[in-house]
N, C-alpha and C positions, 0 to 999 in steps of 0.2 A: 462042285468043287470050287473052293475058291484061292482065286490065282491072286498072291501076293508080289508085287512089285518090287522084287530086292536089286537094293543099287550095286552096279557091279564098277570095280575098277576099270577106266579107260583100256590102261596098256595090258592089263593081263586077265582080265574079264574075271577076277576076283572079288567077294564082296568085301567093303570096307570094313572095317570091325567100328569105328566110332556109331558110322549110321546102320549098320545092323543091330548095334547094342543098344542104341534110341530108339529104334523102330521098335524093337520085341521088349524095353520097356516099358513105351508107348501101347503097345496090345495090349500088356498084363495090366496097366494100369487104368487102362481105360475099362478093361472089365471088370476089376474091385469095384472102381468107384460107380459105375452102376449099379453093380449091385447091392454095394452100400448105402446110394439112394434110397433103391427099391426096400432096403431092410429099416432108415427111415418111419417113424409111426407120424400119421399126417395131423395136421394142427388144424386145419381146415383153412379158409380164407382167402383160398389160392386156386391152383390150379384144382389139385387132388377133390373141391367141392364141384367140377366138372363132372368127375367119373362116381362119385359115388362115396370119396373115402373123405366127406365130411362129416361122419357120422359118428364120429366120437365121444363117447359117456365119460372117461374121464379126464377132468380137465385138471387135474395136479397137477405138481411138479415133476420137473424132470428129473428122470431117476440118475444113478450114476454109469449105469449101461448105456443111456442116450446120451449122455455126458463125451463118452469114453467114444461112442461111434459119432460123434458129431468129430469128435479130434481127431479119430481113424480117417475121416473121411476130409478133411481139411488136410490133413497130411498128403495122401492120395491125391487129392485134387492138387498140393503144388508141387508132387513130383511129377504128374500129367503134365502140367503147366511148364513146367520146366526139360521135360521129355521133350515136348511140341519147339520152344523156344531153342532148343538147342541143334535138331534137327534144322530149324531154319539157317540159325548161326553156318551150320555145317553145307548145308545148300547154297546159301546166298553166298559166304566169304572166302571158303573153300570148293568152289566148284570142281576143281581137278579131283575130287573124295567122290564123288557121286556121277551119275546122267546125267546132269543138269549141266555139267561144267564142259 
C-alpha cells in the first residue's frame, strides 16, 4: 500500500485545499508525462541506443502526431513544473498552510 503524506492544517487537522490540489496535480501530471515520454519514438543517439531502441529504419520526417505529442508533452512538463514550483511557494512562504510551518 502506499502511504501518501497529506498536509493537514495545524489548528484543526484539516487538509489545506491549495496543497492538496497541487499535490493530486502533481500525481496526475507526473503520470501523463511519463507516459508520454514512454509513447516518444526514439531518434537514437542518446540514452534509448543503451537499451536497444536505437534501432530505427526510418529516418523521415516527423509526422504531425509526433508534432502534436511533442506539444502534449511540453505542455505537461510545464504544468509539472509549475505544480512543483508552487507547492514550494506554498511550503516555504506560507508555512502556517502545511507541516512544515
Amino acid at each position: 500500500m502506499i502511504a501518501l503524506l497529506v498536509p493537514l492544517e495545524a489548528s484543526t487537522g484539516q487538509m489545506t485545499w491549495p496543497i492538496l490540489t497541487l499535490s493530486i496535480v502533481l500525481i496526475i501530471t507526473s503520470i501523463v508525462l511519463a507516459l508520454f515520454v514512454l509513447l516518444h519514438k526514439s531518434r537514437g543517439g542518446g540514452m534509448s541506443d543503451l537499451f536497444g531502441g536505437g534501432m530505427s529504419t526510418g529516418m523521415g520526417g516527423t509526422s504531425m502526431a509526433e508534432r502534436n505529442l511533442d506539444r502534449m508533452t511540453i505542455i505537461v512538463g510545464l504544468v509539472w513544473l509549475a505544480s512543483i514550483i508552487g507547492l514550494l511557494v506554498l511550503y516555504r512562504y506560507f508555512g502556517d498552510f502545511g507541516v512544515m510551518g
